[in-house]
N, C-alpha and C positions, 0 to 999 in steps of 0.2 A: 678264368675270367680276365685276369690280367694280362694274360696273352692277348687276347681279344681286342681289348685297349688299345695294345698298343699296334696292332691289322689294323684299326679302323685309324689311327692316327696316320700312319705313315701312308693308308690309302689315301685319306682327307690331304696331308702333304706333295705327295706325289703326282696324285691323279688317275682317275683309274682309265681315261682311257681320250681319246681327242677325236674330232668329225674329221673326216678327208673328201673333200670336192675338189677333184683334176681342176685348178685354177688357170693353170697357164694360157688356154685358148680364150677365158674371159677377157685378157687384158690384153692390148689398154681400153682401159674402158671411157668414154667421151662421154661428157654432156655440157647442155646451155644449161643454166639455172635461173630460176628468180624465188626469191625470197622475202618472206611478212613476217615479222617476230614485233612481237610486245615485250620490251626487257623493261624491267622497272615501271610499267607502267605510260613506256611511252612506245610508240611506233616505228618501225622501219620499217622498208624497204628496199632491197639490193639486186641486182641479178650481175650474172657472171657465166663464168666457163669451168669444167673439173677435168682432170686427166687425171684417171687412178693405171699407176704405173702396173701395180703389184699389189696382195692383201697385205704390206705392209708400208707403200709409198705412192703419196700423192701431189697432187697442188690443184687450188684452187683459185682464181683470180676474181675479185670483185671490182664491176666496173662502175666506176662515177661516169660522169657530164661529159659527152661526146664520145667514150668508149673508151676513156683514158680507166689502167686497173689504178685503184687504188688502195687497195690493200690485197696483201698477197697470202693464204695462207697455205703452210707447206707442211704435210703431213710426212713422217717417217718412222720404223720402229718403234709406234706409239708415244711421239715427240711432236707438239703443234707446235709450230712457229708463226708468228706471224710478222708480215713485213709492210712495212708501207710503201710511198710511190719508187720511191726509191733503192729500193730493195734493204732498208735498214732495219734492224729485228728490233719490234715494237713490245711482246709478249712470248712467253715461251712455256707450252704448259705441258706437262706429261701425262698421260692417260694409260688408265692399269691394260687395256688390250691392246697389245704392240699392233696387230692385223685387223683395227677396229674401220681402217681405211677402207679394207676389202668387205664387208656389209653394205656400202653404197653398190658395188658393184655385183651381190647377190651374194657372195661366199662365207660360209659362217666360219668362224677363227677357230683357228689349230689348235688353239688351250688345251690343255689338260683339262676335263668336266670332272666334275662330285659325281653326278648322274645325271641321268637322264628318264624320261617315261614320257609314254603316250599320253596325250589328252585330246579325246575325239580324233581327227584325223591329223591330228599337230603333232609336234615332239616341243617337248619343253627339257630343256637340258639346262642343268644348274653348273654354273662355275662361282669359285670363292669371289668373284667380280660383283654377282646379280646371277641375269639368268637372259635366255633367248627363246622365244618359240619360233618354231620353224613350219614352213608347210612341211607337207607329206615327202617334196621333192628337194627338202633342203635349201629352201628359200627361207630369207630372214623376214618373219612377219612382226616380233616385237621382241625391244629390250628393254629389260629393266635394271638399271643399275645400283645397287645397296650405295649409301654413303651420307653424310649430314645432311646434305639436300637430294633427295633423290630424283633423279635420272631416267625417263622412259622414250623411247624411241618407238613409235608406228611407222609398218611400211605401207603403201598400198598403189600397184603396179597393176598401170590400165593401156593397152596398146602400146607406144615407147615413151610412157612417161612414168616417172615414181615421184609420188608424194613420199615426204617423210612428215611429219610433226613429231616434234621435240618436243618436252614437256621439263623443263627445270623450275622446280619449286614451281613459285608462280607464273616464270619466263615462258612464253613460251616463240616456237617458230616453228612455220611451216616452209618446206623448200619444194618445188616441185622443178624436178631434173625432165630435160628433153629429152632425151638418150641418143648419142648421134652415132656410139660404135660400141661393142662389146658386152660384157655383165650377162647376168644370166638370166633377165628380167624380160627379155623378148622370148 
């Protein structure tokens, strides 16, 4: 029995095993953006442009008044930066999935999973992070994130557009991407 213990530990440690989707023909992957979010109860509106390099490197640019960006954020090995006009770093935040970049662009991350199991024609594969369900074809249809506020991500991908809504605590935002090249969403 104590053997047992310690298989299910070093499985739960390790990982028993990770998705693979041939990435490299997705990227780069291009879109326009515009975005609606209620954070704390007040309104925005943004739109902008995305280049996802790679499932682990991106950038994002939000445009103000005339087309000028005005804030810049830059995704990498699960590292957000953000920068304003200038290019000066305004925030810098970490995020526990280094390749969480590469879900915009359709590809679900490398991680090591706990497991996985069907649910109707879905897959729901758990990682120590949350959890993702995927279609049938290994497209990201939701994530759920575990942590003090928690974390859900909707995908939903109509001709070359993809909705996301975000859901934090009570924040929320919707972004819907143009798609001008690449991902796995066409």
């Amino acid at each position: 029995m104590r053997h047992c213990a310690w298989v299910l530990i070093f499985t739960l440690i390790l990982g028993c095993a990770s998705l693979r989707v041939s990435a490299p023909e997705y990227y780069p992957f291009r879109a326009e953006f515009s975005a609606a979010a209620v954070i704390g109860g007040e309104d925005f509106h943004v739109y902008g442009a995305l280049l996802i390099k790679s499932d682990t490197e991106g950038v994002a640019q939000i445009y103000g008044p005339a087309g000028f960006t005005v804030f810049t954020l830059d995704m990498k090995d699960g590292v957000l930066t953000v920068l304003d006009t200038w290019g000066r770093k305004l925030y810098q935040y970490s995020i526990p999935v280094e390749d969480v970049v590469g879900l915009i662009a359709g590809t679900p991350p490398r991680d090591r999973y706990i497991f996985k199991r069907k649910s109707g024609d879905d897959l729901k594969v758990t990682y120590t992070w949350g959890s993702i369900i995927l279609e049938e074809s290994m497209i990201p249809k939701e994530i759920h994130v575990r942590g003090d506020t928690r974390l859900d991500v909707f995908f939903d991908s109509e001709d070359n557009t993809l909705t996301l809504l975000i859901i934090y605590g009570s924040d929320t935002l919707r972004i819907s991407l143009k798609i001008k090249e690449g991902g796995r969403w066409l």
